[in-house]
C-alpha positions in Angstrom: -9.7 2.3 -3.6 -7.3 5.3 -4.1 -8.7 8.4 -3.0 -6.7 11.5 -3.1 -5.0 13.9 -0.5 -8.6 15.7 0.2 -10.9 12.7 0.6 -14.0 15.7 1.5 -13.8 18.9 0.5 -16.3 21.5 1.1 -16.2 25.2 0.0 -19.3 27.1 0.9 -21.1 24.6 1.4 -24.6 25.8 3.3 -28.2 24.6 4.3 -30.7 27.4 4.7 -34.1 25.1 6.4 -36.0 28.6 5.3 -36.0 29.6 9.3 -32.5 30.5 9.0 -28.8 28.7 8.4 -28.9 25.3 9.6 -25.4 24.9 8.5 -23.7 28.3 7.9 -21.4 28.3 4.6 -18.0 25.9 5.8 -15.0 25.5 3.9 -13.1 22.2 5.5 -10.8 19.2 3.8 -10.4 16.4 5.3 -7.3 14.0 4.5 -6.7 10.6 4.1 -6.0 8.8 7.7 -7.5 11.7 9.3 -10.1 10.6 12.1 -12.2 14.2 12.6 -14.8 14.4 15.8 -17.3 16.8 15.1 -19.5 18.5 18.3 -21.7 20.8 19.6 -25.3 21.2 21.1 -28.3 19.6 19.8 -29.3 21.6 17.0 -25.8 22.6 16.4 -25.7 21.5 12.8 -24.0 18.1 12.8 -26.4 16.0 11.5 -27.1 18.4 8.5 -23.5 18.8 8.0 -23.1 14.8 8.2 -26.5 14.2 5.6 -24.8 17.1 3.2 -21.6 15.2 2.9 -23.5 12.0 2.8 -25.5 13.3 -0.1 -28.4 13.2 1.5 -29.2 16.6 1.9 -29.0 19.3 -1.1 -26.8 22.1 0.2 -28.6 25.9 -0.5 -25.2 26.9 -1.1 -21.8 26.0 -1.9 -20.2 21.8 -3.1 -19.3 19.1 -1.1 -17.0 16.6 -2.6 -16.1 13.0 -1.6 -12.9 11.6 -3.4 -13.1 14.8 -5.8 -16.6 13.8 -6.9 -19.6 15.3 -6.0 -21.4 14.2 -3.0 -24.3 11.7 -4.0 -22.5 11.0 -7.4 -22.0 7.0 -8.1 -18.5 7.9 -7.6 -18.6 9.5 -4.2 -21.3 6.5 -2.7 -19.1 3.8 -4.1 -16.3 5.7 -1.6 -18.1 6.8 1.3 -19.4 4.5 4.0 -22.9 6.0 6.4 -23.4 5.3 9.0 -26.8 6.8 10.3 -27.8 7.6 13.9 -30.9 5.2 13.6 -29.9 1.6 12.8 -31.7 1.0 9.2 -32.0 -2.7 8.8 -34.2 -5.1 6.9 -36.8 -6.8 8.5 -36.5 -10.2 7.2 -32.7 -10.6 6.9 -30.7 -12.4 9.6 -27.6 -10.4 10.6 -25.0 -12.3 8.5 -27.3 -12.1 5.2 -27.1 -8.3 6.3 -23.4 -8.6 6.2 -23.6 -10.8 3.0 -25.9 -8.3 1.1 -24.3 -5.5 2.0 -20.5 -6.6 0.8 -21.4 -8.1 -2.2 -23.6 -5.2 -3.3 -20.4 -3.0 -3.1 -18.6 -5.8 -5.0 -16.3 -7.4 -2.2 -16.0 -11.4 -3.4 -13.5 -12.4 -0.3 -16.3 -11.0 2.4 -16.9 -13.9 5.2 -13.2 -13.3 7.0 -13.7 -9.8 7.6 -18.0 -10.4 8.5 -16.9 -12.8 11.2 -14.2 -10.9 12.6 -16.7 -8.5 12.8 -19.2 -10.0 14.9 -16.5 -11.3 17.2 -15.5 -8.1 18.2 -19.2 -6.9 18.4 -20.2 -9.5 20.3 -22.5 -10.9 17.7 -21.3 -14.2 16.3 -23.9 -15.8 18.7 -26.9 -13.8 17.2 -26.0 -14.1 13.7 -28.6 -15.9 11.9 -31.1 -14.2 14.0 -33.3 -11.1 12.8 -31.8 -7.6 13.9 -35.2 -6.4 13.7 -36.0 -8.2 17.4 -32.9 -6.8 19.2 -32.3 -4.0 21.0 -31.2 -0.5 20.3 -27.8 -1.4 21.0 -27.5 -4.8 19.3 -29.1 -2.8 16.5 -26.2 -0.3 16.7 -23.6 -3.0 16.5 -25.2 -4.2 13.4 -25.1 -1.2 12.0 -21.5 -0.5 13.0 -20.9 -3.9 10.8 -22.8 -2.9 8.2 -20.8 0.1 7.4 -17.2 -1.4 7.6 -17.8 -4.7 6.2 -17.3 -2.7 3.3 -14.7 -0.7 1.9 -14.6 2.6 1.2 -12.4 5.8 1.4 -14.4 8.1 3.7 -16.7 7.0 6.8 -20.0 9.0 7.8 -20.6 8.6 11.3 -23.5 9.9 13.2 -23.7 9.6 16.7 -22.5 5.7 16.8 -22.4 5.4 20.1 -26.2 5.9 21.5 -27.5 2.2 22.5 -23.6 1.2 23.7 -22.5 -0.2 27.1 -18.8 0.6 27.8 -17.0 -2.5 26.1 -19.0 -2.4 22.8 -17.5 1.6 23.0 -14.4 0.6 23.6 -14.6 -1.8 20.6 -16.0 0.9 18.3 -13.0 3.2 19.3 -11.0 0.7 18.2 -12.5 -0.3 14.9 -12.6 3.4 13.8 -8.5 3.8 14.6 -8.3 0.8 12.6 -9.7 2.3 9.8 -8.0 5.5 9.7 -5.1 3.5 10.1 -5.5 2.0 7.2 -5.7 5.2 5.0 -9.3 5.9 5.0 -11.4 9.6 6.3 -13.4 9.3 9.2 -15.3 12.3 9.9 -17.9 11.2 13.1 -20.4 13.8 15.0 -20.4 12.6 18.7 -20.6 13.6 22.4 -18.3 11.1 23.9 -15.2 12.8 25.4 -13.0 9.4 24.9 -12.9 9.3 20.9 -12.5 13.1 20.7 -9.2 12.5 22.8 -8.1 10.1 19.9 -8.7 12.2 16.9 -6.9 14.2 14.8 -8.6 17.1 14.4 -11.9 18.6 16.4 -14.8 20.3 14.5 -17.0 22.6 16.5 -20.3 23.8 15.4 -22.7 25.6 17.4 -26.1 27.4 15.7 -25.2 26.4 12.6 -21.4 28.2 12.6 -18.4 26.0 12.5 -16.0 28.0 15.9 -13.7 25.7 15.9 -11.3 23.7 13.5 -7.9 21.8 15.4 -7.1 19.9 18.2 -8.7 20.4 21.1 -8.5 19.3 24.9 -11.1 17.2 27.0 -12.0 21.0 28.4 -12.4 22.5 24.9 -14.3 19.8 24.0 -16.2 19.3 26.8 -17.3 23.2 26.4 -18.2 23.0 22.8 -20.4 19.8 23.5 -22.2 21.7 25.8 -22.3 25.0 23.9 
């Protein structure tokens, strides 16, 4: 895929809940091989900023575009990987068929060298051809975290990927988002964790709904609008 110097693009783009702005009206765009941490508080607005741009959400004001096409449109799902905050996974698939299903839906024929590097870095080659269903939340994170770049795509979702996580598996997950950015795509990922907000680009800062804060930030900056 191609996408084009503003892989997300929002102007005015709001969510009114009915008890107030849930996400206050945000103009932001986002570039190719641009990895963008978003934070704030709980109830900041992240998650309804992420589901808007997903497509999930309907915005009460303004657009959102992924790769110039509206969010939700074929066009912009075909582009944009999710990656939700709660693992959704099938019951009855093992954790390669996952891999398999998921890859060939989007159309990828050569899929099995990038599935097993996958679960070598995830540290889930050995669980494979077992049921995600049975593991635990973190297991079900990594799968998860598979799921969505197994794939390709020009822009990358990411909601609080790190819940469920010991250390290495974060370190590996640091690693495999630089990776992609690397490799031309938008990553736009709402997170508390300090470490990958020292590695991105550009910080986003939201608190009661407002974005505050749009650039680099330090650890202290960040560490301030985490905790609001």
């Amino acid at each position: 895929m191609t996408a084009p110097a503003g892989v997300l693009v929002t102007d005015g783009l709001a969510k009114d809940y009915g008890d107030g702005f849930g996400l206050a009206p945000v103009d932001l765009t986002l570039g190719a091989g641009e990895l963008v941490v978003l934070v704030g508080p709980n109830g900041a607005g992240k998650s309804t900023l992420i589901g808007l741009c997903a497509g999930l959400l309907e915005p009460t004001e303004g657009e959102v575009r992924a790769v110039g096409e509206p969010a939700g449109s074929l066009e912009a799902r075909a582009a944009t990987s999710y990656l939700p905050d709660a693992p959704v996974l099938y019951d009855d698939l093992s954790v390669f068929e996952h891999l398999e299903y998921v890859a060939r839906l989007h159309g990828v024929d050569d899929w099995r060298p990038r599935a097993d590097d996958l679960l070598e870095r995830l540290d889930l080659a050995p669980r494979a051809d077992d049921l995600p269903s049975r593991f635990s939340r973190g297991m079900r994170q990594k799968v998860s975290l598979a799921l969505a770049l197994v794939r390709p795509f020009d822009l990358l979702l990411v909601d609080e990927p790190f819940v469920g996580l010991d250390a290495p598996s974060q370190a590996t997950l640091v690693e495999l988002l630089l990776a992609a950015v690397a490799g031309g795509a938008c990553a736009l990922v709402s997170t508390h964790q300090l470490d990958l907000a020292e590695e991105a680009s550009r910080c986003l800062g939201l608190r009661d709904g407002e974005l505050v804060h749009d650039g680099p930030s330090s650890r202290q900056q960040v560490l301030a609008l985490v905790t609001g």
